[in-house]
C-alpha positions in Angstrom: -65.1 -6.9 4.0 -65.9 -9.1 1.0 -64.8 -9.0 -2.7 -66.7 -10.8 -5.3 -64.9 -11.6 -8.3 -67.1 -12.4 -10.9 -65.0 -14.6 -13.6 -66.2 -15.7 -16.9 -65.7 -19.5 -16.9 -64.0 -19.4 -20.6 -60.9 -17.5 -19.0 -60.2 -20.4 -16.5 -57.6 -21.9 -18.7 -56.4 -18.5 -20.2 -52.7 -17.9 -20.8 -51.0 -15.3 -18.0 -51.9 -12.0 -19.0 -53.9 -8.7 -17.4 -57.5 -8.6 -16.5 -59.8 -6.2 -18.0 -62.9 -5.3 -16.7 -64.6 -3.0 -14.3 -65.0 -2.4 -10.4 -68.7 -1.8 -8.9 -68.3 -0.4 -5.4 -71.2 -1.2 -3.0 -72.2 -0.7 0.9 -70.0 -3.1 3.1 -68.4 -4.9 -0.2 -66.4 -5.0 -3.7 -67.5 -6.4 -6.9 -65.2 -6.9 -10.1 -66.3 -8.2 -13.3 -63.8 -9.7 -15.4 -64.3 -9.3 -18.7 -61.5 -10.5 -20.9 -57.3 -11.7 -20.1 -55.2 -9.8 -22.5 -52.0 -12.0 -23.0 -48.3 -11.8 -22.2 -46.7 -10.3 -24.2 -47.8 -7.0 -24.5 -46.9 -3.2 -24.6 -48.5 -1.0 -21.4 -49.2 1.5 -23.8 -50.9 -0.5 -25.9 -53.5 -1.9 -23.5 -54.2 1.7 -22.3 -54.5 2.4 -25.5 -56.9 -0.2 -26.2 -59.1 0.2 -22.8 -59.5 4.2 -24.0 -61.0 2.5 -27.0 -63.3 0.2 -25.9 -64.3 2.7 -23.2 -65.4 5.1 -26.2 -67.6 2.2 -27.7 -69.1 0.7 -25.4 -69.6 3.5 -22.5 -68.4 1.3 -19.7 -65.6 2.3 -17.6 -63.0 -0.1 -18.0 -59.9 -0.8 -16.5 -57.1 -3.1 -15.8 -57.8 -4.9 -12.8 -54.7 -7.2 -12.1 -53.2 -9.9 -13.2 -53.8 -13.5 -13.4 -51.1 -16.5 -13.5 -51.7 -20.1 -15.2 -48.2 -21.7 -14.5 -47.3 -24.1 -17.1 -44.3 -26.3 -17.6 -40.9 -24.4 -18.4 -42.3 -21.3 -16.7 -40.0 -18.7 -15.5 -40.0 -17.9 -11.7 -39.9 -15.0 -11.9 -43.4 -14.4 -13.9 -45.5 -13.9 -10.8 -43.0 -11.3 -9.3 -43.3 -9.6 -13.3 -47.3 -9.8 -12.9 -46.9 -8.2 -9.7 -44.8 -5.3 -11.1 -47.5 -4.4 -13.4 -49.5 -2.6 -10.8 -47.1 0.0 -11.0 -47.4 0.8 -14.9 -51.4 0.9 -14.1 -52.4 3.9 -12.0 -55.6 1.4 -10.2 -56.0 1.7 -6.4 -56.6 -1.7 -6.3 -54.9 -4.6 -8.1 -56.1 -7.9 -8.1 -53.3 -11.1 -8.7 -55.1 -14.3 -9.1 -53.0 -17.6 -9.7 -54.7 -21.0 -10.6 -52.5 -23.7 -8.9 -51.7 -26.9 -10.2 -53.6 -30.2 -9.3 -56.4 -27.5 -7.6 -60.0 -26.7 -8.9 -59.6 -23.4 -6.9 -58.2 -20.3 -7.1 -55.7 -18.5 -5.0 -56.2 -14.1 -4.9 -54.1 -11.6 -3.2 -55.4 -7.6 -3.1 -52.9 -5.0 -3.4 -54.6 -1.9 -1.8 -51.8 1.0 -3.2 -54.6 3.6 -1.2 -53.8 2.1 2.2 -50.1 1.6 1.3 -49.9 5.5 1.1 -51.8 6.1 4.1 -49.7 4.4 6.3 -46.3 5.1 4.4 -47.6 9.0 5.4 -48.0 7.5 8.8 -44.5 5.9 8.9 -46.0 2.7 9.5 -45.0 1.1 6.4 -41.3 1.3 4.5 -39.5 1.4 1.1 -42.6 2.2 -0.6 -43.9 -1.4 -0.5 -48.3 -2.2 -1.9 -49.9 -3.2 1.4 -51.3 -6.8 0.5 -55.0 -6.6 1.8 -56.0 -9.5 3.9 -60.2 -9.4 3.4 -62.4 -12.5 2.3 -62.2 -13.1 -1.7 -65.5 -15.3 -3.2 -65.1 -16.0 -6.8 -68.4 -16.2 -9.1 -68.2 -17.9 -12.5 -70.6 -17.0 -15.1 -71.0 -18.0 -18.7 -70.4 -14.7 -20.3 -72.2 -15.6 -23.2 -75.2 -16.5 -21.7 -75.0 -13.3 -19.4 -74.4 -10.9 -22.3 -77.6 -11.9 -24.5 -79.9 -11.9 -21.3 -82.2 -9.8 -20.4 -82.4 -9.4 -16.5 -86.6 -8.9 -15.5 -88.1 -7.0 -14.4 -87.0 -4.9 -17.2 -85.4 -1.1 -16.0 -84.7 1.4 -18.9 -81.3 2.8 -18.1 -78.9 1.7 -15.7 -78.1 4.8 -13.5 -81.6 5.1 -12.7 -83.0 7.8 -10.7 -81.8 9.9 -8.0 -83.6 8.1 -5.3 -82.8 4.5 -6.2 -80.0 3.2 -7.8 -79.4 -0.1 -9.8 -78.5 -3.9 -7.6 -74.9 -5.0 -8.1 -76.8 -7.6 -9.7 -78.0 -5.3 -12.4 -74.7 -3.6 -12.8 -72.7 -7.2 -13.7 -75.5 -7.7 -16.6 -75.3 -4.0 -17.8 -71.2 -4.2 -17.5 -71.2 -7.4 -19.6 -73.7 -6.9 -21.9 -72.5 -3.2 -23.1 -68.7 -4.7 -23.7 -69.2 -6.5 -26.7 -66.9 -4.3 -28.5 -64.3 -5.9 -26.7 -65.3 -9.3 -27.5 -64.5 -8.4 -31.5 -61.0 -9.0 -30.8 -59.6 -12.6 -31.3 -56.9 -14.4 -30.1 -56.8 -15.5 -34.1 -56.8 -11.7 -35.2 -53.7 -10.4 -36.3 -52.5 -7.8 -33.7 -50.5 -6.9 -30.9 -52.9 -7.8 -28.2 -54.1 -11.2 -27.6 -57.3 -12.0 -25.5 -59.3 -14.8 -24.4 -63.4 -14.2 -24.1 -66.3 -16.1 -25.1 -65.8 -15.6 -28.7 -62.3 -17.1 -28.9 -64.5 -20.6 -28.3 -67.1 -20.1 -31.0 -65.0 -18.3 -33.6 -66.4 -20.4 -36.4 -70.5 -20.2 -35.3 -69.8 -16.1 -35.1 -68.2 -16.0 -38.7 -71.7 -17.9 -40.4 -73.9 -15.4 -38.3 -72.1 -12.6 -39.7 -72.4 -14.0 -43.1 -76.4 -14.7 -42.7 -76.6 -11.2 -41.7 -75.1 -9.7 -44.7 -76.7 -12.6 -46.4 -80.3 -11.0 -45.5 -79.8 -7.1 -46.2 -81.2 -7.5 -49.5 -84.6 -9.3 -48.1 -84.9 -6.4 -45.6 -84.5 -4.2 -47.8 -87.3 -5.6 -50.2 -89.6 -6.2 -47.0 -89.1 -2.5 -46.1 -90.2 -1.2 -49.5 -93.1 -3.7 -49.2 -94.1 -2.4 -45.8 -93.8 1.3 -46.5 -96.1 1.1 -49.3 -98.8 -1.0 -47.5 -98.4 1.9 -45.3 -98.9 4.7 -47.3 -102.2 2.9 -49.1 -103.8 2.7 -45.2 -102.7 6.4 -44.8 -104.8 7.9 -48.0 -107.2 10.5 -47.0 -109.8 8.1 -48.7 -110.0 6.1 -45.6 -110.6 8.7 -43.3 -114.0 9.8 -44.4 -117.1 9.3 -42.2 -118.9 5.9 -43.4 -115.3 4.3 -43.8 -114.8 5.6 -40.4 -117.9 4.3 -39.1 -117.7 1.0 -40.9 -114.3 0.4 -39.7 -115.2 0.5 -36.0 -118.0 -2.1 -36.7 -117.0 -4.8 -39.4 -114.2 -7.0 -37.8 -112.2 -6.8 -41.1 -112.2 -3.3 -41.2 -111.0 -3.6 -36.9 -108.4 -6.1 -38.4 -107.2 -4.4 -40.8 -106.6 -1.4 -39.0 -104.8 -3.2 -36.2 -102.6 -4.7 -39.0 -101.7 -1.5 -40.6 -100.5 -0.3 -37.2 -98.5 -3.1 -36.7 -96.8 -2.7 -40.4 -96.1 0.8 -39.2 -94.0 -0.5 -36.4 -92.5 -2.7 -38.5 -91.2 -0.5 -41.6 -89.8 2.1 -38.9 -86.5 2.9 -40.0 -85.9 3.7 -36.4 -83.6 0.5 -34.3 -85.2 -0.7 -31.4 -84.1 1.9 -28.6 -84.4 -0.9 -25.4 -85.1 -4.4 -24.8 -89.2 -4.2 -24.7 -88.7 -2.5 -27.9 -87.0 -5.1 -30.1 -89.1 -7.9 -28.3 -92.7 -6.1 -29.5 -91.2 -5.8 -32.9 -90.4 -9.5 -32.8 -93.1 -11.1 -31.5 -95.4 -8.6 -34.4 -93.0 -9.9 -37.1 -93.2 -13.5 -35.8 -97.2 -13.6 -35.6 -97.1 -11.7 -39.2 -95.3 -15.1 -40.6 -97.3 -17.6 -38.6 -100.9 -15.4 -39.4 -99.8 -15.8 -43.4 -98.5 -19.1 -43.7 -101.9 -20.5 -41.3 -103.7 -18.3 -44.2 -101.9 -19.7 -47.2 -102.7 -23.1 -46.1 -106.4 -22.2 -45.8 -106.1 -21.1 -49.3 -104.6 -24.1 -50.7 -107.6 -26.1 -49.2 -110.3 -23.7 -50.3 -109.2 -23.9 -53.6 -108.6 -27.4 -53.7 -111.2 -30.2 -54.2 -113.9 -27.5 -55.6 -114.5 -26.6 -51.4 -115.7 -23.4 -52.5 -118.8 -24.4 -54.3 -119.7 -27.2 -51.7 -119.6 -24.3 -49.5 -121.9 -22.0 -51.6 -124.6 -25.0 -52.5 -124.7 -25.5 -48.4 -124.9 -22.1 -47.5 -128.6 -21.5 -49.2 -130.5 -25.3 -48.2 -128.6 -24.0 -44.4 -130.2 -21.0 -44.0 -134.1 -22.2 -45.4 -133.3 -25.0 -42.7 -132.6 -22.2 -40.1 -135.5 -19.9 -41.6 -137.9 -23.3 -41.0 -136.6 -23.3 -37.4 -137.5 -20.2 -36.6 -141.0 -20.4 -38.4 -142.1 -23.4 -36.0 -140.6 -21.4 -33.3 -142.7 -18.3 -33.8 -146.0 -21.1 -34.2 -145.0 -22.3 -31.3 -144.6 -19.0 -29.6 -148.5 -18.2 -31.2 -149.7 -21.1 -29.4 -149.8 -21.7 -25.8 -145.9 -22.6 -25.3 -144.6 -25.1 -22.6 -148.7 -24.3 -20.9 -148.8 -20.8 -20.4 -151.7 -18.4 -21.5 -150.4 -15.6 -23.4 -152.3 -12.1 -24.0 -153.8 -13.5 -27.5 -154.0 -10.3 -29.3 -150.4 -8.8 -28.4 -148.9 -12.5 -29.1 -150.5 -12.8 -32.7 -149.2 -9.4 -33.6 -145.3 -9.6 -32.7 -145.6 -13.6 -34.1 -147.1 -12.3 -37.6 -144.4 -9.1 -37.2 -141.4 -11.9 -36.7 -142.5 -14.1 -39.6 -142.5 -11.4 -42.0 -139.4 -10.6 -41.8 -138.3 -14.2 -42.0 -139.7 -14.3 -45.3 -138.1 -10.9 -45.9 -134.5 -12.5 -45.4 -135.4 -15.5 -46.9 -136.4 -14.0 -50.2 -133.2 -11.5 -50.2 -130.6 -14.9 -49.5 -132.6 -16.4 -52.6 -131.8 -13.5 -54.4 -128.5 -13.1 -53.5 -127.8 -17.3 -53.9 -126.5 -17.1 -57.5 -123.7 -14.5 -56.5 -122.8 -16.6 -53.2 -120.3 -18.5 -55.0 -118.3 -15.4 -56.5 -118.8 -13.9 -53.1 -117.3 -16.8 -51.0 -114.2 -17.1 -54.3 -113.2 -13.7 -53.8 -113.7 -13.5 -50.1 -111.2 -16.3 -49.6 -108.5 -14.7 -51.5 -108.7 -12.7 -48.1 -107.0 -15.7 -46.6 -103.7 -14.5 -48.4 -103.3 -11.9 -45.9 -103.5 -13.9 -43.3 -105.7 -16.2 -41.0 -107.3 -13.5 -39.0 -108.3 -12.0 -42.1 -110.2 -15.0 -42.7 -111.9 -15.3 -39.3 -113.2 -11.6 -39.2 -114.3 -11.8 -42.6 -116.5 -15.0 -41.7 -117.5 -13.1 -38.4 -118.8 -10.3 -40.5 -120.5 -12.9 -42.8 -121.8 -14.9 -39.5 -123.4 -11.1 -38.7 -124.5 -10.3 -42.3 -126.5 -13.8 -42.7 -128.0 -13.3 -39.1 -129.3 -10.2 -39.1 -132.6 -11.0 -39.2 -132.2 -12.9 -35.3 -130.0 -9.6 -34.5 -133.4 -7.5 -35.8 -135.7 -9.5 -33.5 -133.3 -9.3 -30.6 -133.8 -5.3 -30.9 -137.1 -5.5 -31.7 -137.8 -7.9 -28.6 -135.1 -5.7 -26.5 -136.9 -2.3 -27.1 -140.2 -3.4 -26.3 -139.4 -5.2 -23.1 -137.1 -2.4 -21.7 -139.6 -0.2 -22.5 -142.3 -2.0 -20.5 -139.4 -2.8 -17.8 -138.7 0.9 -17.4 -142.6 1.9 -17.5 -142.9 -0.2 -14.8 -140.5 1.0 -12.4 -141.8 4.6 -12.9 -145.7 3.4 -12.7 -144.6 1.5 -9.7 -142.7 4.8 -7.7 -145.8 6.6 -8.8 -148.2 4.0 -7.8 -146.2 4.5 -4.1 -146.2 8.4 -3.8 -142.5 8.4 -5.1 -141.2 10.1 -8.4 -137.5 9.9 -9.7 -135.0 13.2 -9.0 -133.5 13.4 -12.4 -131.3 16.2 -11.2 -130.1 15.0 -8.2 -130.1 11.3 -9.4 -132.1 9.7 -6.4 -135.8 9.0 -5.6 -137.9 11.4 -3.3 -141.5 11.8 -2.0 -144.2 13.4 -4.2 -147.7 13.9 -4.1 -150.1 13.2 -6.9 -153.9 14.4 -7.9 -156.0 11.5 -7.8 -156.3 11.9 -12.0 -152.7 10.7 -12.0 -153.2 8.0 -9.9 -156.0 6.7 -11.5 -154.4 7.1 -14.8 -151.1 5.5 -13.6 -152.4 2.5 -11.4 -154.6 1.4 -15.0 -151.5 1.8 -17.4 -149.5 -0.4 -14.2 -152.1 -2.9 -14.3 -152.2 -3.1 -18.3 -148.0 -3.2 -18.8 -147.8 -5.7 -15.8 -150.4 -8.0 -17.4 -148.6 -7.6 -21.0 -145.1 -8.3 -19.6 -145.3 -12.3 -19.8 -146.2 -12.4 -23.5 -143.5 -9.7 -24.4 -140.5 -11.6 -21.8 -141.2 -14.5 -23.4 -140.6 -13.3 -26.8 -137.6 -11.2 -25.8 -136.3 -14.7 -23.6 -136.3 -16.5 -26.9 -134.7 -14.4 -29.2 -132.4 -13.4 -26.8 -131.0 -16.9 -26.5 -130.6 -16.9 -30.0 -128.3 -13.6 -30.1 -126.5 -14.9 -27.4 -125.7 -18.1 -29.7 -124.7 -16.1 -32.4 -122.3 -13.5 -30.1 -120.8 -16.6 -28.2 -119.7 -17.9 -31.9 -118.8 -15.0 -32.8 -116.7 -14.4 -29.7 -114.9 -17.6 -30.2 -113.7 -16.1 -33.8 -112.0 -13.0 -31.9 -110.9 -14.6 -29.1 -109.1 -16.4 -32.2 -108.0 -13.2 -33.5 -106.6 -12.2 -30.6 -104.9 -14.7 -29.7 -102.8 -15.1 -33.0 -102.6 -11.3 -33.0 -101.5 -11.0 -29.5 -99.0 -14.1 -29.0 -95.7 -13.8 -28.4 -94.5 -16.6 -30.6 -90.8 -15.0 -30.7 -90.9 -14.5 -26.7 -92.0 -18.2 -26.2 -89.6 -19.4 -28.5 -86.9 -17.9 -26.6 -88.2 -19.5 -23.9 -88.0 -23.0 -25.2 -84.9 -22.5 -27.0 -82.9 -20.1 -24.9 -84.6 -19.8 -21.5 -80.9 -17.6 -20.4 -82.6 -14.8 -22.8 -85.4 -14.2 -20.2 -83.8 -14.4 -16.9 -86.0 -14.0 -13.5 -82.8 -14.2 -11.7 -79.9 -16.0 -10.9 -79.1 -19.1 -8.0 -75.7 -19.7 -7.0 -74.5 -24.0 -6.4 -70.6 -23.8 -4.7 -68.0 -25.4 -6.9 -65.5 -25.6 -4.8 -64.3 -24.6 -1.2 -60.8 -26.5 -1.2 -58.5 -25.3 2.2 -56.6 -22.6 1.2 -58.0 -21.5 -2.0 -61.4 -19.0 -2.1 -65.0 -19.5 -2.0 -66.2 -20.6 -5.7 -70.0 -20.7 -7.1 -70.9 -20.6 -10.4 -73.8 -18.3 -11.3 -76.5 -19.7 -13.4 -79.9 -17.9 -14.9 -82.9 -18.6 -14.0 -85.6 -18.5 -16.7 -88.9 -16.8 -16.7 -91.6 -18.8 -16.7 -93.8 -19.1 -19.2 -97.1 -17.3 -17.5 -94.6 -14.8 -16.8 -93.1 -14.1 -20.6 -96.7 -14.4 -22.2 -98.3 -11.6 -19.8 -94.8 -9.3 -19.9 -94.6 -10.0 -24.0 -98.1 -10.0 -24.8 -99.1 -7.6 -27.6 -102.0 -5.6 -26.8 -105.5 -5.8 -29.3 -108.1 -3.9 -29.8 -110.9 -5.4 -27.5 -114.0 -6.6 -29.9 -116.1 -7.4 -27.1 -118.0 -5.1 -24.5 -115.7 -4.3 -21.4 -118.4 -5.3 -18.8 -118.4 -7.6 -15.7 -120.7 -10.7 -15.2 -122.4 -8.5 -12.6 -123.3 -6.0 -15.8 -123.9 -7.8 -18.3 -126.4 -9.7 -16.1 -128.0 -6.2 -15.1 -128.3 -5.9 -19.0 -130.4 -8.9 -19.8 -132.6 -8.3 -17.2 -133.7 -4.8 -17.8 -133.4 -5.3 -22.1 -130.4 -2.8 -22.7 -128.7 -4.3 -25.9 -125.8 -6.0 -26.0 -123.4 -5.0 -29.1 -120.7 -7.7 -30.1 -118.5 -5.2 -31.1 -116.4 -1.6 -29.7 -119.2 0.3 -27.8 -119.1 3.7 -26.4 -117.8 2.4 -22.7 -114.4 1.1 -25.0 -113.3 4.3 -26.4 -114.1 6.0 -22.8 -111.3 3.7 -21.7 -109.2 4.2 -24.7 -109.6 8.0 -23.5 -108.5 7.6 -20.7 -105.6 5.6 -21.0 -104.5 8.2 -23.5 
């Protein structure tokens, strides 16, 4: 059989005392985790005492596992044969004694069974009442109980008993154990008391007192940002904004999307509620994290827009940019009206869309004349948007990318409808032309048999669309390329979004700072297997990697872009269904179902 001690390495040069912690059983072998060495002196009483308090705290079933010896010069002999005595004030079935030698790295532990010293006294195998010293194999694991109580073993598990069917890894239980004993940690051998204890803290005393002071430092700030947040929230919860055309204008402008998906995240944030696990606390992190970052990238975009009159250099562009795009398309739609790249075009159809594009050109045209003297005031007050952060920004100038194309979003239907129309007219001219007819109620295609009348009828309106369909795929090929453009740029602006809304900054910084937060496991390397002393490895974490942290830690977004595969979206083009940049029916479907 095979005990594992597992023994913080800051109690390695700990004055002779008792050792407190707790005993995980297991199949075919022992575990005990040493917490903390309570020093000589002390009163029994006392330390039961104590362990019935820290038990209360911290819900971990704690006990007095044994004793440990560090001679020193001057000792008394008889101090081993004292810390030996001690298992008899301690009602613990098993009683560790563990004695550092001098001039060795090593450790030297004997196991006092008392269970199998009653069996055999009942047996009369053993005499005058004597602890049975148990010979089985003793490995000893040093950990750096710091490190080990602010980690967060992955994958994550909420609770520590588990189910019924599986229970946790010893593993598991040695993280749980060390982490949920901090109240014992509070107590310093600098405290005045009657106990005396050795633990991580007693080596950091000095870092944990200006912690504790930047905490009390910072109530007033949360309290002010908690006023702040609840009544940002209470202006996105007025009835106002749940109207229909806010409603519907908030599920198609990317500001509105944006700020929506903000709101929710300032409700997370100005929950009086603590975070209840691990996955809690890190979400609420990495939101407040981005919040910061999102802002200050936001505030420095203000301080250039405002700087260096950028604002009205913007506004006199923004007008000679579109006539220049407006004179673009014009030469296009000549072009198209000609005989483009050679081909012969149906004359009368192509002079008719050509004349029905360029109209509207002029229409937009006109209406960004009339609007150019307001284009300054537009863009001033639109970048105050900036204050509330960088994505603010970008979705604003997504919506404004869609307001000042509109007119190549109008073509794009125009040129859409028309071709799907012929597209779809052909397929059923085409079943009808072969005797076939589409089943609408049992979704398939089956035989039918038609009057000559409707063949007749149906084989001339096939010829006429299938003679028309160059002129109109050329026309709905060009324009849309153009919304394709225009999506792709405005893609890159939410992909953007999403990424600064959905980084775990806090997560990765953890990572770079304290990888030991995030551990994916741990590895063992031996320290030292001296004759006549135990096995000893030192434990140490090993970190998640980064892949790893940003896909566990990522915060999910609201999805601005249709949830269809290549495959689809190919299928699309080809038959002229539109293509809508932003939340389309097929998103809240899913949204249904994951709710």
């Amino acid at each position: 059989m095979v005990l594992k001690v597992f023994f913080p390495q800051c109690c390695n040069r700990a004055e002779s005392g008792l050792l407190v912690g707790r005993w995980i059983p297991g199949d075919g072998h022992d575990s005990a985790v040493v917490l903390a060495v309570i020093h000589y002196p002390f009163i029994p009483s006392q330390v039961k005492q104590y362990i019935q308090q820290m038990e209360a705290k911290s819900k971990v079933e704690l006990s007095v596992l044994g004793s440990w010896s560090l001679p020193k010069d001057g000792e008394q002999e008889g101090m081993e044969s004292f810390l030996k005595d001690l298992s008899t004030m301690f009602p613990q079935q098993r009683w560790l004694q563990i004695r550092r030698q001098m001039g060795k790295t090593g450790f030297t532990c004997q196991l006092l069974n008392r269970l199998l010293t009653q069996q055999k006294t009942t047996q009369g195998d053993v005499k005058n009442g004597k602890e049975e010293e148990e010979e089985e194999k003793v490995i000893f694991v040093h950990y750096e109980q710091r490190k080990v109580m602010e980690s967060q073993l992955h994958p994550i598990q909420n609770g520590l008993a588990g189910t019924q069917r599986e229970s946790p890894s010893e593993l598991r239980q040695v993280f749980h154990t060390v982490a949920h004993s901090q109240p014992l940690f509070f107590l310093d051998k600098y405290d005045d008391g009657p106990l005396k204890s050795t633990h991580w803290q007693t080596q950091g005393r000095e870092g944990s007192i200006i912690v504790e002071l930047l905490k009390r430092a910072s109530v007033p700030l949360c309290v002010l940002l908690a006023w702040l947040l609840s009544v940002w929230t209470w202006t996105c919860d007025m009835h106002i904004f749940r109207l229909y055309p806010l409603r519907f204008l908030s599920s198609k402008l990317s500001t509105c999307v944006q700020l929506g998906y903000r709101s929710q995240h300032m409700k997370t944030l100005s929950s009086p509620k603590t975070a209840v696990d691990h996955t809690h606390f890190m979400r609420k992190a990495n939101i407040f994290v981005s919040f910061l970052v999102d802002v200050a990238l936001g505030m420095m975009l203000v301080s250039w827009l405002y700087r260096d009159q950028h604002i009205s250099m913007l506004a006199n562009t923004l007008v000679p940019a579109a006539d220049h795009v407006a004179k673009e398309l014009e030469e296009l739609l000549q072009w198209l009206m000609g005989a483009p790249a050679g081909l012969k075009m149906n004359r009368a159809l192509d002079q008719v869309l050509g004349r029905f594009f360029l109209y509207h050109i002029h229409l937009w045209i006109s209406y960004i004349h009339l609007m150019s003297p307001f284009m300054e005031a537009i863009l001033w007050y639109g970048g105050l948007s900036a204050c509330l952060g960088l994505t603010f920004a970008l979705s604003l100038l997504s919506d404004m990318v869609a307001l000042l194309t509109f007119h190549i979003y109008c073509f794009y239907v125009y040129g859409a409808r028309i071709y799907c129309l012929k597209i779809y007219g052909l397929s059923s001219l085409w079943r009808l032309f072969r005797g076939k007819k589409w089943n609408v109620l049992r979704q398939r295609v089956d035989s039918c048999s038609y009057d000559m009348d409707q063949l007749f009828i149906g084989t001339l309106l096939f010829t006429i669309l299938l003679f028309l369909l160059p002129t109109t795929a050329l026309y709905y090929l060009v324009f849309t390329l153009l919304r394709l453009v225009i999506v792709l740029f405005q893609g890159v602006i939410h992909l953007s979004v999403d990424f600064i809304n959905s980084f775990p900054l806090f997560a990765i910084g953890l990572r770079v700072c304290r990888p030991y937060r995030l551990a994916e496991g741990v590895r063992f390397r031996v320290l030292s297997d001296e004759p006549g002393t135990a096995l000893h490895l030192l434990m140490e974490i090993n970190p998640l990697k980064s892949s790893t942290v940003v896909q566990t830690y990522r915060t999910p977004t609201y999805s601005c872009y249709p949830k269809d595969s290549w495959a689809a979206l190919v299928k699309k083009l080809f038959v002229g269904e539109l293509i809508y940049p932003w939340t389309h029916e097929s998103t809240q479907a899913d949204k249904r179902k994951a709710d």
